[in-house]
SERO-4910 file (N, C-alpha, C, O; in steps of 0.05 Angstrom, whole numbers):
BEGIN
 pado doro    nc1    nc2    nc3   cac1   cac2   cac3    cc1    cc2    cc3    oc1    oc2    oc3
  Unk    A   2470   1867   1818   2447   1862   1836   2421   1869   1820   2418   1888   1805
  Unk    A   2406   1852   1827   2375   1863   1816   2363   1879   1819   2350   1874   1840
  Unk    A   2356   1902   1810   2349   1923   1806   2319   1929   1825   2314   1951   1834
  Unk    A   2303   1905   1827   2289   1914   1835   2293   1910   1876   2285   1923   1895
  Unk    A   2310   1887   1873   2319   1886   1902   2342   1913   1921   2346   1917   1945
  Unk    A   2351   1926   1897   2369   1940   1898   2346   1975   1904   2354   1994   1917
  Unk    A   2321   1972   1891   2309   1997   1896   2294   1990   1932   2285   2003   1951
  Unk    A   2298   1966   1926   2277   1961   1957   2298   1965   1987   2298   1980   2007
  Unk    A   2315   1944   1976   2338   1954   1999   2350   1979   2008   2362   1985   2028
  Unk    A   2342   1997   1980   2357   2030   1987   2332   2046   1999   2337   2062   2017
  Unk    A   2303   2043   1990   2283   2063   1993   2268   2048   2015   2260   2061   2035
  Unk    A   2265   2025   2012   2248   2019   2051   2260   2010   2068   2247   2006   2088
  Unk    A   2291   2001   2068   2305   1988   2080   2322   2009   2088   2329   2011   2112
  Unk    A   2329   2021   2074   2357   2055   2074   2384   2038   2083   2399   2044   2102
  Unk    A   2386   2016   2065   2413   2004   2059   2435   2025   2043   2431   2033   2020
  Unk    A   2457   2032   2058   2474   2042   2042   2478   2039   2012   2456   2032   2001
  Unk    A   2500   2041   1992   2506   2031   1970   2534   2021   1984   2544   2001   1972
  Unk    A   2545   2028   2002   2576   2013   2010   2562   1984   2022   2571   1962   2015
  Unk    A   2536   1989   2043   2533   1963   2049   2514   1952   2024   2497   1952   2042
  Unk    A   2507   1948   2013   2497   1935   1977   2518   1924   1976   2514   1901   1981
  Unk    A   2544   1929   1970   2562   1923   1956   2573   1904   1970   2593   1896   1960
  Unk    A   2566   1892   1993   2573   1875   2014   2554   1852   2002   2565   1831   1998
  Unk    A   2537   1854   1999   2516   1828   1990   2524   1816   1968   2523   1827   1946
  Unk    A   2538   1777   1975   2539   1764   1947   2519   1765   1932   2501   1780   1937
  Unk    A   2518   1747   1906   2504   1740   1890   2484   1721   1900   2460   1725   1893
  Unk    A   2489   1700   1916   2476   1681   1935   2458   1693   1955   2436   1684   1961
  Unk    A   2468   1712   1962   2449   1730   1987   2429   1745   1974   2407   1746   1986
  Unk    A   2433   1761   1947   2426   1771   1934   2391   1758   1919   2368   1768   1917
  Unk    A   2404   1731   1911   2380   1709   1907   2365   1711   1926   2343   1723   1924
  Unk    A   2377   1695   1956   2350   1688   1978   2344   1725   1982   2325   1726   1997
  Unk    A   2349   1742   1979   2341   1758   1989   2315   1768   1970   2297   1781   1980
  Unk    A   2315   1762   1938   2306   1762   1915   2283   1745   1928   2266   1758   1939
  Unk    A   2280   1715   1928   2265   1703   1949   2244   1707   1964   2221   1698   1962
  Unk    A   2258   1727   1984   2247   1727   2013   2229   1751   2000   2205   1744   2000
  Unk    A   2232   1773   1990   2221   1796   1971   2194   1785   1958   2170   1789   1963
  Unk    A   2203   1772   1944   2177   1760   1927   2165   1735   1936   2156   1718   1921
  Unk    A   2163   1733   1958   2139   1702   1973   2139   1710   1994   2119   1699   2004
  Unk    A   2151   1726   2015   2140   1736   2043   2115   1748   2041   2106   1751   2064
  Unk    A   2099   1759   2023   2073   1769   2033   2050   1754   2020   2028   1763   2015
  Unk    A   2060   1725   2012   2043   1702   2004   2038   1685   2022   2023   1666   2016
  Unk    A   2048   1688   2052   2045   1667   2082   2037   1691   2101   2043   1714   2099
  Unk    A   2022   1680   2120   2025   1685   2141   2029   1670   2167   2026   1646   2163
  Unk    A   2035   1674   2189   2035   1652   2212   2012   1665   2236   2014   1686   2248
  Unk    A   1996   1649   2237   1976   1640   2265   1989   1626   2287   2001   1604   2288
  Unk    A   1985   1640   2302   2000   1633   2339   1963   1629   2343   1948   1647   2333
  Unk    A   1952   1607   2357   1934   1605   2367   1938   1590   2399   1951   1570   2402
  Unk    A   1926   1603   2420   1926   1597   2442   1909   1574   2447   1885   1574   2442
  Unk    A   1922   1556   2456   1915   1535   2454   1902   1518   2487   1888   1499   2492
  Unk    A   1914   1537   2502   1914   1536   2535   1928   1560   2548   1950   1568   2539
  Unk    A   1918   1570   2566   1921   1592   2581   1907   1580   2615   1885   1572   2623
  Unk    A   1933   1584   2627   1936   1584   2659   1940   1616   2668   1960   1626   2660
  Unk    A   1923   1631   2682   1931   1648   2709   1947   1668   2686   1971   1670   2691
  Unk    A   1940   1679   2668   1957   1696   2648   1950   1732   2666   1928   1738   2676
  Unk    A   1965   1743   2666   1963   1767   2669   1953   1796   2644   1941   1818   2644
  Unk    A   1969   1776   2624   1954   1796   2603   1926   1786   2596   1914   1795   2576
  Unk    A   1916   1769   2612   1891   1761   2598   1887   1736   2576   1870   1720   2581
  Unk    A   1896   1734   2562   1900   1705   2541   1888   1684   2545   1892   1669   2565
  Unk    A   1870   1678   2523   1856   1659   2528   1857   1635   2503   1870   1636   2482
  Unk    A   1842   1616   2510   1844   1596   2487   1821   1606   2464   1798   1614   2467
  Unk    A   1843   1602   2434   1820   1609   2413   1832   1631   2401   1837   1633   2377
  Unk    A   1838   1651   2424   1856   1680   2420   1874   1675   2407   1889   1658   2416
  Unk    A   1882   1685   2378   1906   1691   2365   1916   1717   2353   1902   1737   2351
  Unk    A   1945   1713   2345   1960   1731   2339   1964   1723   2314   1966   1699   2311
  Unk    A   1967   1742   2287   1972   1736   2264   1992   1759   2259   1989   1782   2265
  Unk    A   2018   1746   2246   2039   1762   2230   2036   1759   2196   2028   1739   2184
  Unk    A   2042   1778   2188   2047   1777   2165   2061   1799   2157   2062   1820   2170
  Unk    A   2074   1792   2129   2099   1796   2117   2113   1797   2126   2126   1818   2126
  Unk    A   2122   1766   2144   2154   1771   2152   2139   1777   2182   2115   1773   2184
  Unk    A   2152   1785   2203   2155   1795   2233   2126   1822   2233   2127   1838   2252
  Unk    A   2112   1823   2221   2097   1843   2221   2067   1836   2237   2048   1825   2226
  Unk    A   2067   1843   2259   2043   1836   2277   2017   1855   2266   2015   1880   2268
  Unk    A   1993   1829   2251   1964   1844   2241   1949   1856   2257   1927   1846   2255
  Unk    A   1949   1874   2272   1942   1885   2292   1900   1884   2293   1883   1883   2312
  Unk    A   1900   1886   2266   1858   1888   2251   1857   1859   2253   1835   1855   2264
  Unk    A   1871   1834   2247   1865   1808   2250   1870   1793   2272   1861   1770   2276
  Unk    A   1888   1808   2293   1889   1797   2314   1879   1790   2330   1868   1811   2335
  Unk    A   1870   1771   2352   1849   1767   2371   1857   1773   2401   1843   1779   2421
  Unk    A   1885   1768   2398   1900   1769   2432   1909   1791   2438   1924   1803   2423
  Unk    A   1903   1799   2456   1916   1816   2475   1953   1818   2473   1969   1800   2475
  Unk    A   1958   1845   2468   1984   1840   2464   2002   1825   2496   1994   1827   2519
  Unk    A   2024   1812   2486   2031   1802   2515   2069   1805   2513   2080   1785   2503
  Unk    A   2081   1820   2518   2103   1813   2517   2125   1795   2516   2146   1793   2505
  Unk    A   2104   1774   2544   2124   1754   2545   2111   1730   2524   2116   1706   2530
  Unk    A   2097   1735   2504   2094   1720   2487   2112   1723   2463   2123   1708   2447
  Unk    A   2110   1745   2466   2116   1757   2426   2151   1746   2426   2155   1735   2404
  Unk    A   2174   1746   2442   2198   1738   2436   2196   1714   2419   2207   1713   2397
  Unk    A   2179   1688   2431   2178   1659   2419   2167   1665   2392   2175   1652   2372
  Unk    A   2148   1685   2392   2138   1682   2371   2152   1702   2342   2149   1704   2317
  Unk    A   2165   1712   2360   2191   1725   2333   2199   1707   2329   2196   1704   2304
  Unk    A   2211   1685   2340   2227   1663   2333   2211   1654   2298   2220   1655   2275
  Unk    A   2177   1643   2311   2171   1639   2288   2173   1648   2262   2175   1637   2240
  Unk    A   2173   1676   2273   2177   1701   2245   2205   1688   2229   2205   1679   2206
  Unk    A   2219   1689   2242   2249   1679   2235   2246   1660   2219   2251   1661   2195
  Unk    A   2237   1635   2234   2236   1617   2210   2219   1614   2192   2226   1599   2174
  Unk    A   2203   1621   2189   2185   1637   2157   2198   1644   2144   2201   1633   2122
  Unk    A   2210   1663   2149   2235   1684   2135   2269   1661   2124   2280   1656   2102
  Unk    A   2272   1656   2142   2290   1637   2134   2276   1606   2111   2290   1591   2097
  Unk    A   2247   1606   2116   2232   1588   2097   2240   1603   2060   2254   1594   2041
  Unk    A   2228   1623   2061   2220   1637   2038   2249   1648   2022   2249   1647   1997
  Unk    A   2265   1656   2033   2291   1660   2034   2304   1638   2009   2313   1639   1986
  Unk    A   2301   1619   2026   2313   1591   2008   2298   1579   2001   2303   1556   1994
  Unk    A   2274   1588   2000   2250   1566   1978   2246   1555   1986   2231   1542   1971
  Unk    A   2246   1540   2013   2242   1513   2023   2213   1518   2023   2200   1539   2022
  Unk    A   2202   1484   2025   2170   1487   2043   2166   1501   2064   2178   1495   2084
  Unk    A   2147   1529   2064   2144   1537   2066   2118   1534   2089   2121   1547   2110
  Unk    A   2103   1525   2086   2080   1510   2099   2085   1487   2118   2068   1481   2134
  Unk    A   2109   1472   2117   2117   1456   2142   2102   1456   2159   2085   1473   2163
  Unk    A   2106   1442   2170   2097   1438   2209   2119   1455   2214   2141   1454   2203
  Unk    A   2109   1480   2240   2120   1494   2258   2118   1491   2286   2097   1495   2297
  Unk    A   2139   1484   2298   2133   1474   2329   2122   1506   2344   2131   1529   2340
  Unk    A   2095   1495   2367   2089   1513   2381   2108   1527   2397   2133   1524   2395
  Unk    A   2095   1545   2416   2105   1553   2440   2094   1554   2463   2071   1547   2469
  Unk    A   2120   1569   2484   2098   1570   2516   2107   1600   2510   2122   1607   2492
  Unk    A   2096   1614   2525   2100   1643   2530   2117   1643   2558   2115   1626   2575
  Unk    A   2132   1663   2560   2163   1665   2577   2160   1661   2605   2180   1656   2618
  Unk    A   2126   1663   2624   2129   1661   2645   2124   1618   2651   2109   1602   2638
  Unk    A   2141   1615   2672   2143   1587   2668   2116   1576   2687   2109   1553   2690
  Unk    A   2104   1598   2698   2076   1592   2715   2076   1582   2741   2098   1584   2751
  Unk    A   2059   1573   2755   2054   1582   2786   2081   1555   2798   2099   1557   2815
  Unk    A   2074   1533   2779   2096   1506   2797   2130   1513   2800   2149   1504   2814
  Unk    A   2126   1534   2780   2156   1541   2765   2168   1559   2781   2192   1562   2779
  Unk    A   2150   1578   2802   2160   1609   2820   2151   1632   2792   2159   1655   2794
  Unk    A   2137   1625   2770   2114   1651   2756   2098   1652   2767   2094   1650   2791
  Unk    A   2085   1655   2748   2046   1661   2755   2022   1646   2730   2003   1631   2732
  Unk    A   2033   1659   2713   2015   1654   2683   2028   1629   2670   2052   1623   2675
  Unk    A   2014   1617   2655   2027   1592   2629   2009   1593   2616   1985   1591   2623
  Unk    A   2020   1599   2585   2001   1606   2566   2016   1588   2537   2039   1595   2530
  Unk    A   2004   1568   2522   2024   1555   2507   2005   1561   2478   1983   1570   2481
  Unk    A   2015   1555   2448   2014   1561   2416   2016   1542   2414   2028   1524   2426
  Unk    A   1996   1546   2387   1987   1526   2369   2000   1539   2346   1996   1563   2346
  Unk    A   2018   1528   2323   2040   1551   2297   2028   1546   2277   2024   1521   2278
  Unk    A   2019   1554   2255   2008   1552   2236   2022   1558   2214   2037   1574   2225
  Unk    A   2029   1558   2191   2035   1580   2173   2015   1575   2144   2012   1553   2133
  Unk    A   2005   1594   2136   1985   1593   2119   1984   1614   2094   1987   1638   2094
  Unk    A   1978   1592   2072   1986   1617   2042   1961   1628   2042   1939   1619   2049
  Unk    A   1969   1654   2032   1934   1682   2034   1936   1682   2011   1953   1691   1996
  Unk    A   1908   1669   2004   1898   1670   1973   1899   1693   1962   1891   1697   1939
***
């Protein structure tokens, strides 16, 4: 294993050496990968429309992750919302699964709604994303 993936997985990750020894050579790569180009993207959730939200959320308001699942808390615009952030792990995921295997990385990412289905549905709020993913110069 690569040495330098091997110091990262033991010192910020606190991967065993029994579980190391579980990781192919293949996993080993995308994980090589995901290490070296996850903190070259980020993803923008931009609110794009907001109904009757309880946390407040409005259009314009965004949420920015970076490196991977990591919510920018200093770049952020929105109000944290719980029933937003699940969909928007999703996005995290596939970033991560982007960089991993090299793929385009920058793709089109399908939006989201946030979890309450709103007033027609028996919710209250409907709040829907605009997905971005964008390389940080």
């Amino acid at each position: 294993m690569d040495e330098m993936l091997k110091e990262f997985a033991t010192n910020v990750m606190g991967m065993t050496e029994e579980d190391l020894a579980k990781i192919s050579p293949e996993m080993g790569e995308g994980l090589k990968n995901a290490m070296l180009n996850i903190g070259r993207y980020r993803i923008v959730a931009e609110v794009i429309s907001s109904q009757y939200c309880f946390a407040g959320l409005q259009p314009g308001q965004k949420y920015i992750l970076q490196n991977g699942p990591q919510l920018n808390t200093a770049e952020s615009t929105a109000p944290v919302c719980v029933g937003a952030l699940p969909p928007l792990a999703e996005r995290a995921n596939l970033l991560l699964d982007r960089v991993y295997n090299n793929v385009n990385v920058t793709a089109p990412m399908a939006g989201f709604r946030c979890h309450d289905p709103g007033i027609n549905l028996g919710g209250l709020g409907h709040v829907q994303f605009k997905v971005t993913v964008e390389e940080i110069a």
